[in-house]
Each structure stands twice: as C-alpha cells, then as structure tokens.
N, C-alpha and C positions, 0 to 999 in steps of 0.2 A: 504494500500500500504506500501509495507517495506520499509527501510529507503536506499538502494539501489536503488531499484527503483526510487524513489524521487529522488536521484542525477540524476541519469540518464535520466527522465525526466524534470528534470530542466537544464541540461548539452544543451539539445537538442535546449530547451526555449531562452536560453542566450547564446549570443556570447563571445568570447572573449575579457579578461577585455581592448585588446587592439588590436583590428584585424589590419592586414596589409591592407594599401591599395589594394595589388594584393588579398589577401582575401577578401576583400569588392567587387572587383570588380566582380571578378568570381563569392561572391552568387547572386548578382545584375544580372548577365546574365543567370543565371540558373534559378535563378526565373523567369526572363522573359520567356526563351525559351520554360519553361514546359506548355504556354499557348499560346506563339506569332511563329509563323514560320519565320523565312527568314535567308538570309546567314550570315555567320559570320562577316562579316566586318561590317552588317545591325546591328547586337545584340553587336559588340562592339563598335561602334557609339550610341546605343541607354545605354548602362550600362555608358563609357563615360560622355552622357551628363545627366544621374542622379544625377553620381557624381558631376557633374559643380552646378545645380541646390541647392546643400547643400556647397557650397562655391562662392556663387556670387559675392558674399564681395571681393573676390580675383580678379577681373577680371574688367577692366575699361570698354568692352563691350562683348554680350551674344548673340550668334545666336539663332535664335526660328528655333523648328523642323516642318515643314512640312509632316503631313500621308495623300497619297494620294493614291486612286483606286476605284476600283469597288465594288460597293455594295458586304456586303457579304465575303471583305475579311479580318477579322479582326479591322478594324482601331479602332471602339469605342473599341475594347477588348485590342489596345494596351491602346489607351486613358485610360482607367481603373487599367491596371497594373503601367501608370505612377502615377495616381493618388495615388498610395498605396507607393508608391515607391519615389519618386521625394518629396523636401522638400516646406511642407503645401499648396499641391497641391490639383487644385478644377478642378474636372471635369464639366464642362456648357455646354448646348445648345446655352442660351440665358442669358446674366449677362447685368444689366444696368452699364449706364456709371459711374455713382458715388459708385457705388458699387465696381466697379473694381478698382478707385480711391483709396477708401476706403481699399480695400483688398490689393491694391501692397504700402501701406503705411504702412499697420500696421501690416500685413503679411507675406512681402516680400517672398511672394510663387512665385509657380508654375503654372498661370492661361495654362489650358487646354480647349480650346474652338472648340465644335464638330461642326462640319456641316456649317452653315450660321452666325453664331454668329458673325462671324469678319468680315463681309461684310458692316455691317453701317458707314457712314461717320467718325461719332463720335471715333470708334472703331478702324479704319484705323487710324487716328492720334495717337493715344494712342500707335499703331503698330510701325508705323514708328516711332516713338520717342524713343520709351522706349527700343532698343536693348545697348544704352548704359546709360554707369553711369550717364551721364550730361543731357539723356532725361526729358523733364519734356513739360507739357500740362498747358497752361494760361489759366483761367478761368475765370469769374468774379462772386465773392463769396458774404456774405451779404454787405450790404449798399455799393452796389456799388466799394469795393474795389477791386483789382486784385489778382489772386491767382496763383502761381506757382504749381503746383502737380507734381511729382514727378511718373514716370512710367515705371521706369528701374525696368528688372526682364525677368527670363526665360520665354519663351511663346512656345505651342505646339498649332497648328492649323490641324485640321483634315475636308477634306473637300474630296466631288469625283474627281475635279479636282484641278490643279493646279493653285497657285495664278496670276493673269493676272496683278493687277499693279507692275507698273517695281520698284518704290523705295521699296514698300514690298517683292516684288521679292527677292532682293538682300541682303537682311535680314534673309535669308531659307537657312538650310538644309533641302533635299526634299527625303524622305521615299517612298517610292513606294508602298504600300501594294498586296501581291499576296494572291491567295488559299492555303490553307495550301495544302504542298506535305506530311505529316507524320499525325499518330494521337496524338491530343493534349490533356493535362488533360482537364477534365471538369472544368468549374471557376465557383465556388460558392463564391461569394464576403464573406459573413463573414468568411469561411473556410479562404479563402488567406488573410482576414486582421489579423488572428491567425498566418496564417504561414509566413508571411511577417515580422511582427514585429522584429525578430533577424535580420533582412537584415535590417531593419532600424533603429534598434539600432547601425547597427556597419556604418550605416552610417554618424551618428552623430557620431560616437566615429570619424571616418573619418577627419569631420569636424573639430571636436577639435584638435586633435591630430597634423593635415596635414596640416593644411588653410597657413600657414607661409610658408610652405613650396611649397606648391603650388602657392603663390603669386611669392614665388625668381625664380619660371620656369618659369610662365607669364613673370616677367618681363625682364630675359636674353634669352629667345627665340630668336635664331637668325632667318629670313626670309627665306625660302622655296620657291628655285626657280621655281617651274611650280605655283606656286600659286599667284593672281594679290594680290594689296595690301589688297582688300575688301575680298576677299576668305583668303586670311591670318588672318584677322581679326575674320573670322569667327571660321577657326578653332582654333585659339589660344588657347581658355579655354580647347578643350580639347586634345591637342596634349600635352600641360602643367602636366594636369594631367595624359595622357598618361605616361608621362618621370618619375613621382612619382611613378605609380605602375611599371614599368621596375624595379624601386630598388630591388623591391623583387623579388625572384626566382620564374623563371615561363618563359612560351614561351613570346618573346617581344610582344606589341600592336601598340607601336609607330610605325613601317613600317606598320602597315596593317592600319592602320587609317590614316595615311598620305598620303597612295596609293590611298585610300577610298574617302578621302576630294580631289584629285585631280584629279579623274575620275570624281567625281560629277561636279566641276571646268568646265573642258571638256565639260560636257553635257551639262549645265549651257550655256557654249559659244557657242557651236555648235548649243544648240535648237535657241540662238539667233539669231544666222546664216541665219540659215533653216526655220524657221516660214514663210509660208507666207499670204499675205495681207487676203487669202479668209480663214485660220485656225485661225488667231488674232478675224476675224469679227464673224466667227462661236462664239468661245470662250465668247467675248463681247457679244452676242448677249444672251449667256448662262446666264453669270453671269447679266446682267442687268434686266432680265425674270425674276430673283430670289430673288429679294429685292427690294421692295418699295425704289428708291429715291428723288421722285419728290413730289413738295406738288400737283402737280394736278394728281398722281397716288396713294394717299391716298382716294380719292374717285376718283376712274377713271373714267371718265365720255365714254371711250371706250366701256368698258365693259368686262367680262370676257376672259382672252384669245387674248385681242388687245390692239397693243401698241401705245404711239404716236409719229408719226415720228420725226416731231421735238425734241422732248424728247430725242431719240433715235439718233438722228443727232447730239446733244450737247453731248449726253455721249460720243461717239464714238470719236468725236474729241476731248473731255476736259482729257480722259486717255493719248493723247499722244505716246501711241502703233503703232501707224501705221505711214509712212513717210510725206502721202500726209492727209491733210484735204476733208471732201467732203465740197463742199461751199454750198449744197445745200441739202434739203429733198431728190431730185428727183434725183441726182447723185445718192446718197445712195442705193438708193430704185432702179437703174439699173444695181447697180451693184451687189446689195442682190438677184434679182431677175436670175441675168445671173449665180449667184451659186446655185440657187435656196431655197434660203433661206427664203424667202417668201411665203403664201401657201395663202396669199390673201389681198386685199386693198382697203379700203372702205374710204369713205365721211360721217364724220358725221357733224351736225348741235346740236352744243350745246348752253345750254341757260348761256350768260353770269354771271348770279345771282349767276347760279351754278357753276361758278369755275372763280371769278372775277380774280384770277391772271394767267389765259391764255389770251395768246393771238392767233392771226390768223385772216384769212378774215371772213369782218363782211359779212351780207347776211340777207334780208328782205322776209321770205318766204311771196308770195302770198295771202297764207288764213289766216296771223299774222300781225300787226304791228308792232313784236316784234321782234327786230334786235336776232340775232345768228350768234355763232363763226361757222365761217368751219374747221372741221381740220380733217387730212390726220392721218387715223390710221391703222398698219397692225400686222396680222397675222402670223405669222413665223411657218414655220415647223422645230420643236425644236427635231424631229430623225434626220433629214440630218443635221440639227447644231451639234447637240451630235455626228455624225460620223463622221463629218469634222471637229470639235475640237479631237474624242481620232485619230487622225490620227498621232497628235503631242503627245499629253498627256498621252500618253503610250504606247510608241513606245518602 
C-alpha cells in the first residue's frame, strides 16, 4: 500500500484530534440510523443520551431509557448498537445482583438489560435508586457489618411491554420500537465494532474536552414550563447537552428534543389518565406470569400453567396500581372472570411438608390421616390478557 493510501486510510480510522460536539453528535446518529429505524426526534433522543452516558459525572441525576414493542422490531439490535456506543456498556439478559454492584462501582457504565432481567425484587431496588447521584443500596456485607453501595449510573431496559410499577415508571424515557419502514444495513457485530470505534473515540474526546462545560448548562438551566418538576428532571442531562452542541453550526436540536420530552410528558399523563382498572389487571397479571416471586412459586406446588390466588391477590394489591384493594381471593377472581381473564379454577390439596410456608384451609382427606392445605389456584388466558394490556401499550 503507498504511502497515500495509508493516510487516507488512516484519515478514515481517526477522528478529529478534537471533534465538535455537533460533530460527535451527528456520527452518533448516523451510526445508529444505518441499522435502527425510527423518526428523528427518536434518533436525537437516543445520540443525546449516548452523549449523557460519557458525562454522568456532570449531572446530579440520569433518566434510564425504556425500548418497548413487539417482537421483531429491533429492540435487542438497538440494545446492541448502545452497547458499542454508550460509555462501558454491557448488554445482559440476566446479570446477578452483586455483579451489577460490582460493575456500577468500578465501571461506572452503561448496564443495558434485555427482556426480564429487571423484573427481580433485588433489581427493582437497584432501579429505583440508582437514577441519581445520592442513590445507593444497604446491604449487609462480611461479619455482619453494613454496606452502602452505590448504584447511580445510566440504565437502558428493553422489555415487550411497558414498565407497570409506578416509582420505576417515572424514572423512563419510553422508546416505542416499530418495523423498520426502509432497508437497513446488515449488522455484523465485529464489522460495527471496526466501524464504530472513531465514533467512540470522538466521544471520549467529547468527554474531555466538554464535561465543564456541560456541567455550567446542567447547572443554569432554567425550568421548562409544560414540563412537571420530575419530567424536568428527567430531561435535564440532555437538553444540557442539547445547548453545547447548538454552539456549533448546524440545524438546532434543542427545540426538537424539548418538543420531544414534552409530548412524551403528555402521554406519560394522559396514559395515566386513561388506564383503566380491567388494562392495569390484564398488564399485572402479564408481568406476574413472568417471574418467579414467591418462595412457594419456586417449587409451585400448582403446577405448570397455574397460579395461586392468594399469591396473586397480594401482588395485585402490594403494587399499589389500582385505587381500590380487593379484600379478598374471591372478589379478584369475579372480577378477572367478568373480563375474562381467567380460563379456569381449580382446588388443590397440598401436602404441608411440601411447602411449610403456605398457608390456607387445612383439610383431612378421608382415605389419609394426613392433614392438607387447600388452596385456590387459577389458570389465566394470557391472549385476552396480552390484548387487553396492548390496548394501552401501544396505542
């Protein structure tokens, strides 16, 4: 190769020994687009909060993005381009908790979690805390001492629906994922982590260069009247660095991401509006099917495909989602049944040995002398729950 050459592909290789902001941004979104579909307000929200991800240090708190849709239409393939992109970012199915501990301590990444990963108790805490600087998670560590951990850091959550508890709710920016309308490149992962690389070079040069300077817009940001305080909060980071890349020459971002975050705002309050009692209980009844939380649904003594109602009657009321309580199994279970949410309802007789921390009416079968729980377990028709929850969930 001549010595031309060589420059020229090495010109190609490396960025600028000091890109602009507005140049970072733009390759940021162009790299995305050439493999992610959706409108432009969608792709400068999402280059935006790449940038936010490589200056967190700037910002006292960090929205997490929300990809939601139907199978099929991108989400893991955006999850994958943040991964390349977004600062020491891990894309997971499933990450244990001390791991993630570990990882937002010594990392300070980017955790991007696909599908069910954020649905565990454990995990939810970690969620709700860690959106700002002063989140941290108590633990108790060797001999018995107490442990503060620290859990602040960007978070991306890709799931088919949308998130159902309300304090992680209001935590989200919420992506919608559709079909693509155009044709996309092909993504071949080590291919894009070659062509990637100058986009993340120049977003470290970003960081260095800018962080100062994106702290003085964080911090003299004046309040945005259609936005409550918590939706302000949200978008602060990156309406901040919206105002840095304005410096440079180029069409604004700042109106169209401040339109962007207050139509989201909107839906946000209207879905909360509009939801009602029999689309909350489909949804609930979605996401509780989909994760073991009980120690007696570690070994369910139901059985495959059956739930139990009690169980079922605690969760429903310990989320808080709905106005009224039911006070009872059977309230539930008349009013799952008039939505038709239920597709059948059985009596089982379990052996107490096997699942000593249930409770229920006891019961002396005739040909045993050996007492047994009763308890009330059902079957749910999980297509009419799915169409009664997307009725709200992607509307």
């Amino acid at each position: 190769m001549n010595s031309t050459n060589s420059q020229r592909s090495l010109s190609l290789m490396l960025p600028a020994r000091q890109p602009s902001p507005r140049a970072t941004f733009d390759a940021v979104v162009e790299h995305i687009r050439r493999f992610y579909d959706a409108p432009d307000c969608v792709l400068t929200l999402l280059g935006l909060y790449v940038m936010v991800t490589h200056v967190t240090d700037a910002f006292d708190a960090v929205p997490y993005l929300q990809v939601v849709g139907e199978p099929a239409t991108g989400k893991t393939r955006l999850g994958e381009l943040l991964e390349l992109l977004a600062y020491e970012a891990r894309l997971v199915a499933r990450m244990s908790v001390p791991a993630v501990y570990r990882f937002i301590e010594e990392m300070k990444g980017t955790l991007i979690i696909d599908e069910q990963g954020a649905s565990r108790p454990e995990m939810r805490n970690i969620l709700n805390a860690g959106y700002k600087r002063s989140g941290k998670v108590m633990i108790v560590g060797a001999k018995g001492h107490l442990l503060d951990i620290p859990c602040f850091g960007p978070k991306v959550l890709i799931a088919n629906h949308p998130e159902l508890n309300e304090a992680l709710a209001s935590r989200l920016i919420t992506i919608v994922s559709q079909t693509a309308t155009r044709p996309l490149e092909r993504f071949l992962l080590g291919l894009a982590e070659r062509n990637f690389a100058p986009v993340v070079s120049m977003l470290r040069a970003f960081a260095d260069n800018h962080r100062d300077e994106v702290a003085a817009q964080y911090n003299t940001l004046p309040p945005v009247d259609d936005l409550s305080d918590r939706d302000f909060d949200l978008g602060a980071p990156l309406l901040a660095i919206a105002n840095v890349v304005d410096r440079s020459p180029g069409t604004p971002i700042r109106p169209l991401i401040e339109a962007h975050l207050i139509e989201l705002a909107k839906r946000r309050k209207d879905k909360r509006n509009s939801e009602s009692e029999s689309v909350l209980l489909a949804r609930l009844i979605i996401e509780y099917t989909s994760v073991p939380r009980y120690d007696a649904r570690k070994n369910p003594p139901a059985g495959e495909g059956l739930y139990l109602a009690s169980e079922l009657c605690d969760y429903v009321n310990k989320t808080g989602l709905l106005v009224k309580r039911f006070r009872s199994t059977k309230v539930l279970a008349e009013r799952l049944s008039i939505l038709g949410l239920i597709k059948s309802r059985h009596v089982l007789d379990v052996d107490p040995a096997c699942a000593p921390s249930m409770s229920g009416r006891l019961r002396i079968p005739e040909n045993t002398k050996r007492p047994r729980i009763q308890r009330v377990v059902y079957a749910f028709d999980m297509e009419r729950a799915r169409s009664l929850a997307g009725e709200v969930a992607h509307a």
